[in-house]
C-alpha positions in Angstrom: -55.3 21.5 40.8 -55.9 20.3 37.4 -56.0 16.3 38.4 -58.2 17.2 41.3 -60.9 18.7 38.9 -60.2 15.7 36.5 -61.1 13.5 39.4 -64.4 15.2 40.6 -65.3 14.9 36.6 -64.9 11.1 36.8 -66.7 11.1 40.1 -69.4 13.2 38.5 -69.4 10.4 35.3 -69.9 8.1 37.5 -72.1 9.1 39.9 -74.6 10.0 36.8 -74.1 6.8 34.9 -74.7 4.8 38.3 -78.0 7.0 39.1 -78.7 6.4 34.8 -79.0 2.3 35.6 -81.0 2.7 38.7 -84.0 4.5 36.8 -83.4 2.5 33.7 -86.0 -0.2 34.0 -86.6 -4.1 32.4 -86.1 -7.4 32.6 -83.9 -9.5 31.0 -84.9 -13.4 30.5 -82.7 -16.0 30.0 -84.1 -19.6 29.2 -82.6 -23.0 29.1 -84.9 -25.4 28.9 -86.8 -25.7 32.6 -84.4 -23.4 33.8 -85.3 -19.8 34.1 -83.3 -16.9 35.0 -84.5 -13.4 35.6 -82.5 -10.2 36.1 -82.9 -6.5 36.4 -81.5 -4.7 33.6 -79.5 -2.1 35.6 -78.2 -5.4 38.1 -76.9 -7.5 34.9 -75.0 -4.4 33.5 -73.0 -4.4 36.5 -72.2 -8.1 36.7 -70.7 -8.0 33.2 -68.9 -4.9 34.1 -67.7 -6.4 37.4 -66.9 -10.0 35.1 -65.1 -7.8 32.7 -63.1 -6.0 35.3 -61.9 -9.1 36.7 -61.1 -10.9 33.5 -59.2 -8.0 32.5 -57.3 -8.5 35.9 -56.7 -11.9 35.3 -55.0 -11.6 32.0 -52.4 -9.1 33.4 -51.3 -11.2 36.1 -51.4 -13.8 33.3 -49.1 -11.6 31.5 -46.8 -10.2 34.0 -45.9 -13.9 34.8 -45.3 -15.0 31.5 -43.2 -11.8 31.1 -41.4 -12.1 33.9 -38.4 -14.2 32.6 -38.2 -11.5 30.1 -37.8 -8.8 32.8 -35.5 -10.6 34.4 -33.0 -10.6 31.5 -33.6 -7.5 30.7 -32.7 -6.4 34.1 -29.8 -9.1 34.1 -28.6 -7.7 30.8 -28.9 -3.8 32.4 -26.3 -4.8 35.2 -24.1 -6.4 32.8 -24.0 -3.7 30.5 -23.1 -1.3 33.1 -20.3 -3.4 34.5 -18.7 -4.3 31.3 -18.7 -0.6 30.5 -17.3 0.1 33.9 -14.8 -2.5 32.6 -14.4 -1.4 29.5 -13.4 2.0 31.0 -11.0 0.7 32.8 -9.4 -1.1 30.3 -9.0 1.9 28.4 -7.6 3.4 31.5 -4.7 0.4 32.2 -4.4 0.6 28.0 -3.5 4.2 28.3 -1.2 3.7 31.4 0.8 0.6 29.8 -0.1 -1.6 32.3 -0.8 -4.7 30.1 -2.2 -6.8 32.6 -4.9 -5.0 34.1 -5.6 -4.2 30.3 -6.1 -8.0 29.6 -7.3 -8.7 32.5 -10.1 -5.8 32.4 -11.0 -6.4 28.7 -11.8 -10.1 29.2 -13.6 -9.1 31.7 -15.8 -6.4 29.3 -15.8 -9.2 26.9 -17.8 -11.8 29.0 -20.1 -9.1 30.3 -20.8 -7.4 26.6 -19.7 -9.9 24.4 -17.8 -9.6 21.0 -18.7 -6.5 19.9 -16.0 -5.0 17.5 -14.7 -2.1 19.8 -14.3 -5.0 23.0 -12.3 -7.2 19.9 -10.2 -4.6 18.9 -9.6 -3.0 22.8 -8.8 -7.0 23.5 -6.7 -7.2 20.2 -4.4 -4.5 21.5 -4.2 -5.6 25.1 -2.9 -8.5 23.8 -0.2 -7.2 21.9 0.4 -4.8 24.9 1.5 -7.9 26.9 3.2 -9.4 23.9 0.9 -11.9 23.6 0.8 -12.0 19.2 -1.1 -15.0 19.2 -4.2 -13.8 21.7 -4.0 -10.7 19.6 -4.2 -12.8 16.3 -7.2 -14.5 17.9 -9.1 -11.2 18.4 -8.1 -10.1 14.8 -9.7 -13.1 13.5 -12.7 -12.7 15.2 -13.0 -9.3 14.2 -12.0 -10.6 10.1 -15.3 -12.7 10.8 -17.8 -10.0 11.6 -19.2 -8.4 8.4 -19.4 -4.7 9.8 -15.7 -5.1 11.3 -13.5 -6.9 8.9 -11.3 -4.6 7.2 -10.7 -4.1 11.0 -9.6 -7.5 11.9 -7.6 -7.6 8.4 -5.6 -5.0 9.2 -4.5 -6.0 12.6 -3.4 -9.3 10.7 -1.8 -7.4 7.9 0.2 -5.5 10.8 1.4 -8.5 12.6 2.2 -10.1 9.1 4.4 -7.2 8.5 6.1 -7.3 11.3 7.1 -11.3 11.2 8.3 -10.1 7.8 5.8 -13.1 6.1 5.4 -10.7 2.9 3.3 -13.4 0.7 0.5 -13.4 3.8 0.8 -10.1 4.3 -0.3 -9.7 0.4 -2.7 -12.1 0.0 -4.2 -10.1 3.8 -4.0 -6.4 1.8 -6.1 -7.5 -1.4 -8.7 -8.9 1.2 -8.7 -5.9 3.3 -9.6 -3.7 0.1 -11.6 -6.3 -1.6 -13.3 -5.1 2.3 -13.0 -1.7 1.8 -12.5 -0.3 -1.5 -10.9 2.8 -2.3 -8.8 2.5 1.1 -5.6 5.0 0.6 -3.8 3.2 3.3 -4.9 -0.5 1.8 -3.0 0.5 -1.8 -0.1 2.0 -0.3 0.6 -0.7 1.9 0.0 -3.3 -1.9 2.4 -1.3 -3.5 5.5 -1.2 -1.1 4.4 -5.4 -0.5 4.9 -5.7 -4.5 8.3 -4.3 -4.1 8.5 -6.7 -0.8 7.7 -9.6 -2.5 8.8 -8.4 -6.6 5.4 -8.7 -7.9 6.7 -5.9 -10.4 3.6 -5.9 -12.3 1.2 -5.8 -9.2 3.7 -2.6 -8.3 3.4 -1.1 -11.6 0.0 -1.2 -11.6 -0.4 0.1 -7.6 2.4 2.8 -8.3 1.9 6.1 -7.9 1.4 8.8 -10.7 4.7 10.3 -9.2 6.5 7.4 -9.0 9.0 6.6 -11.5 7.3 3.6 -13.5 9.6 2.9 -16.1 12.0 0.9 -13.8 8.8 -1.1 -12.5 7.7 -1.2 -16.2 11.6 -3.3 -17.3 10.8 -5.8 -14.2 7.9 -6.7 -14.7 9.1 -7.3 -18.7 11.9 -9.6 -17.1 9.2 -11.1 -14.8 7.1 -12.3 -17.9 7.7 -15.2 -19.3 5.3 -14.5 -22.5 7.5 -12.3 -25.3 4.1 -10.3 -26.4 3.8 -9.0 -22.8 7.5 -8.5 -22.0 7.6 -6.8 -25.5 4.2 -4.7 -24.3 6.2 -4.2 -21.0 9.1 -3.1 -22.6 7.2 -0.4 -24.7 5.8 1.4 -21.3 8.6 1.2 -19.6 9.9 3.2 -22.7 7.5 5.2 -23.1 7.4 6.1 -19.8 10.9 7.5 -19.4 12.9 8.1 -22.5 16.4 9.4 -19.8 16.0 4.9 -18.2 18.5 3.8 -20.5 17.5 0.0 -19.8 14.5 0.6 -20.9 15.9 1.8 -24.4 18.2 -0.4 -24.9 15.5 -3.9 -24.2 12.8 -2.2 -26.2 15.3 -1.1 -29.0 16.5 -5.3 -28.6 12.6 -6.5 -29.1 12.4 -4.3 -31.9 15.3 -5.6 -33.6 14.8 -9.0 -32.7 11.4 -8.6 -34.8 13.2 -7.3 -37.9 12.7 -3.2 -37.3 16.3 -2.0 -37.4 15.2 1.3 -38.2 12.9 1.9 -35.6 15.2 0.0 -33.0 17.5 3.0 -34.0 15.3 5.5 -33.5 14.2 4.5 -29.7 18.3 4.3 -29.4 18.5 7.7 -30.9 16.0 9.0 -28.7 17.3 7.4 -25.5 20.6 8.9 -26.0 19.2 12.1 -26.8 17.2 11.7 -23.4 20.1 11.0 -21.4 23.4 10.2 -23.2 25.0 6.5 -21.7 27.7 4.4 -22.8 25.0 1.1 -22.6 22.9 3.4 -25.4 26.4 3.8 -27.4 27.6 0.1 -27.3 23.7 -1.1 -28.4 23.9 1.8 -31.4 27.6 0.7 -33.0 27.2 -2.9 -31.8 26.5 -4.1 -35.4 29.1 -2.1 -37.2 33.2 -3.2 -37.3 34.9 -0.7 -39.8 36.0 2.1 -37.2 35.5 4.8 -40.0 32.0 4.0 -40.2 31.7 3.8 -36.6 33.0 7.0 -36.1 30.0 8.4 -38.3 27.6 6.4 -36.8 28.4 8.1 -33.4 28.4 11.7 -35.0 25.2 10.7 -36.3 23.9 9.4 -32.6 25.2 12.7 -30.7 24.1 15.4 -32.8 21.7 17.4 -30.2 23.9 16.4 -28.0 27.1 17.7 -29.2 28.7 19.1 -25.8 28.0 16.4 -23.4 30.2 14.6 -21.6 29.1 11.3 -22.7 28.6 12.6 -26.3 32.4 14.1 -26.7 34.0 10.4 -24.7 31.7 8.9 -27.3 33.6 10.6 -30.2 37.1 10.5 -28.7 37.0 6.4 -28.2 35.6 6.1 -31.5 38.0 8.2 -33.5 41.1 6.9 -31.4 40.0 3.2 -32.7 40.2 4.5 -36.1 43.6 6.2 -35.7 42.5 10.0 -36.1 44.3 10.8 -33.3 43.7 15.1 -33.9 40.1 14.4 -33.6 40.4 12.3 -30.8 42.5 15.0 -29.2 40.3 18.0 -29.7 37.3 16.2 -28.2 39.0 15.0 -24.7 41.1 18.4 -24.2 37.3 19.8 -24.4 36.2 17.6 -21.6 39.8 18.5 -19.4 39.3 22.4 -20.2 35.5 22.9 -19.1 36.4 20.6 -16.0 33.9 17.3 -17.0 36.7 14.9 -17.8 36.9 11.8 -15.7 39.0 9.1 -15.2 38.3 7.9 -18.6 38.9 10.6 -20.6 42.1 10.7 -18.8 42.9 7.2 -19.6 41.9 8.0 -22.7 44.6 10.7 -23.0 47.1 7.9 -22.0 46.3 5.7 -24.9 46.1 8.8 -27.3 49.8 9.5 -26.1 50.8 6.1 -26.7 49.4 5.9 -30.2 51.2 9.4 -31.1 54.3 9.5 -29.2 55.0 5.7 -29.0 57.7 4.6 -26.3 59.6 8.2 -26.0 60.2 10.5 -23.7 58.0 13.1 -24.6 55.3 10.3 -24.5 56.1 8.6 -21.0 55.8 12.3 -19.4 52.6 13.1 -20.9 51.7 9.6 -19.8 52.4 10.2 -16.7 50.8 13.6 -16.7 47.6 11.9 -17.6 48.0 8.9 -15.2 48.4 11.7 -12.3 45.3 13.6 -13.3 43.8 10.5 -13.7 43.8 9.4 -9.7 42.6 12.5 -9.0 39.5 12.5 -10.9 36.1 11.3 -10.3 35.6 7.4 -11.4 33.6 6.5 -13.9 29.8 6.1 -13.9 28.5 3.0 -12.4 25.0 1.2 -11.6 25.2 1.8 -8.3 22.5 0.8 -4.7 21.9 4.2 -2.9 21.3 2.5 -0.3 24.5 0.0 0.9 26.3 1.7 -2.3 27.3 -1.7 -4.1 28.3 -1.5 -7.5 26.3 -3.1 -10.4 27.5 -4.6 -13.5 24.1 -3.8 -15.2 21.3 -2.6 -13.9 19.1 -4.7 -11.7 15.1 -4.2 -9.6 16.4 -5.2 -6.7 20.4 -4.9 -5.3 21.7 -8.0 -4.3 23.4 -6.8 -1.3 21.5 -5.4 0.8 18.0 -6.6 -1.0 16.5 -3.1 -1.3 14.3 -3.0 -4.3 14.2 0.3 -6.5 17.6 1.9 -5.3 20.3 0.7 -8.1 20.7 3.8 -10.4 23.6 5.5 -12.5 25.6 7.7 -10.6 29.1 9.2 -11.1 31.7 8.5 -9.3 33.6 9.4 -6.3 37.0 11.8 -7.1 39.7 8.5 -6.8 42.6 11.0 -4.7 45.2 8.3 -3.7 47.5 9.1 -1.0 50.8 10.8 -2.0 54.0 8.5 -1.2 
């Protein structure tokens, strides 16, 4: 209802302004030299009306032919679009079902139709590897690595695959570009951190560990690592500082100390280590200096007094007392460790040699021997550097275990009870 009354309005309009021309009166002249023209007013507005009308029709049809390539790709582009989503679908489909052909097959097909966009690379990337094609996937990584808006993309499907082929130094040099891509990445810095240990970057993996992570053994690596004293020594001092109980860690930094001519404060960071965690290492490095076994014997009382009780601190004072022939003393600090059940095969052995010094080659002495020797087998071994991983025994502590290669798993661990087999 509405358009018809629009209409009668134009009809109206027009009807008005047509009746308007025929009562408007004039002449309009037009002179070119001899020639004259003549026209009615009302007649010449219609002519340029009509002449505007159809130039106004000419330029369309101007324009819809020039145009009309454009249209044409646009319409071309419409169809392709909506087959390489159908594609693209379908892909998804075959991806989802494990059939890697039709995956290739399909995404190759999306590709052609839509291009390289990032989500037909990555789709493409993983069809690939579906089919165990690495290298086609590799391809579509890289073209993804190249695209500004994709690349931490593309870097971490070639950061996967490096993983995988076990090429740690590309699979480094592909993690600092993929958060150089995107910084602040959780998943970028963990991935660095465990390719430090990987590769034993120990300083890159001190400075990529994690506030819970123990740093102090990362800290003594990377000072063995550096070939430049002031930043082993600097080393040295965090991996101290860092954890007082790492008994490596005391005994290097206590080393660079004395090695630049501060004995007292070498003893100190001793002092403190043992008081940390008491270790035999700690001990040797403390009364390495001194040969008179009466002053040793001091020395050591000095070293485990607020540690009187421990285990290590009580073997500590029965070796060093049994080397200087005060055999009582000796006696009353390993019958400590046999009555509150912490002796182990050393104090044990320990007894043997105490025997030997007071009893000699007698009988009394060859049974407590023997006593000892028994008690001995059944008791746990000593403390070792051990790998908690393939369990090899270490001479000394090391970052990485040599048999099995796992980095970060040698540590000191008691022994196992040694209970040989009666006869």
């Amino acid at each position: 209802m509405r358009r018809a009354l629009w209409l009668l309005l134009l009809c109206v309009v027009t009807v008005g302004v047509a009746w308007g021309l025929m009562r408007l009166g004039g002449t309009v002249e037009v002179r070119v030299g001899d020639t004259f023209i003549g026209l009615d007013l009302p007649v010449l507005l219609v002519a340029l009306a009509v002449l505007f009308l159809v130039l106004t029709t000419l330029m369309a049809i101007w324009r819809w032919f020039r145009n009309w390539p454009a249209r044409a790709r646009a319409r071309r582009e419409a169809r392709d679009r909506e087959k390489g989503e159908a594609a693209l679908t379908r892909a998804l489909v075959a991806l989802a079902a494990g059939t890697a052909d039709t995956a290739r097959l399909e995404v190759r097909r999306a590709r052609k139709l839509l291009g390289d966009k990032p989500q037909i690379l990555l789709l493409s990337a993983e069809a690939e590897r579906l089919s165990g094609s690495e290298e086609g996937a590799a391809e579509a990584f890289r073209a993804l690595a190249e695209r500004d808006d994709a690349r931490f993309l593309g870097l971490r499907g070639l950061l996967r695959q490096a993983i995988q082929k076990q090429d740690w130094p590309a699979a480094q040099k592909l993690a600092r570009e993929a958060e150089a891509a995107q910084p602040g990445a959780a998943w970028v810095r963990e991935e660095r951190a465990i390719l430090a240990l990987k590769t034993q970057d120990w300083r890159e993996a001190l400075a990529l560990a994690a506030p819970q992570s123990p740093r102090a053994p990362l800290a003594l690596a990377a000072a063995q690592q550096d070939a430049d004293p002031a930043n082993a020594a600097d080393l040295e001092r965090q991996a101290f500082q860092a954890d007082h109980s790492f008994a490596p860690a005391v005994i290097a930094h206590a080393a660079r100390l004395k090695a630049a001519g501060a004995d007292r404060k070498a003893r100190g960071v001793l002092e403190q280590g043992w008081t940390a965690a008491p270790h035999p290492d700690i001990a040797a490095a403390y009364l390495g200096d001194e040969a008179d076994p009466l002053t040793r014997v001091k020395q050591a009382e000095h070293l485990v007094q607020a540690t009187r009780t421990h285990p290590e601190s009580r073997l500590l004072l029965a070796r060093t007392a049994l080397a200087a022939s005060l055999t009582g003393r000796a006696r009353q600090e390993l019958e400590a460790l046999v009555a509150d059940g912490t002796a182990d095969a050393r104090a044990y052995l320990l007894l043997v040699e105490l025997e030997q010094e007071e009893h000699g080659d007698s009988a009394i002495g060859r049974a407590a021997e023997a006593k000892w020797l028994r008690a001995a087998t059944a008791a746990p071994s000593e403390p070792r550097w051990r790998c908690g991983h393939c369990g090899k025994v270490h001479a000394r502590w090391v970052p990485v275990c040599d048999g099995c290669g796992t980095p970060g798993e040698v540590s000191w661990q008691p022994g196992p009870a040694q209970i040989l087999p009666r006869g």
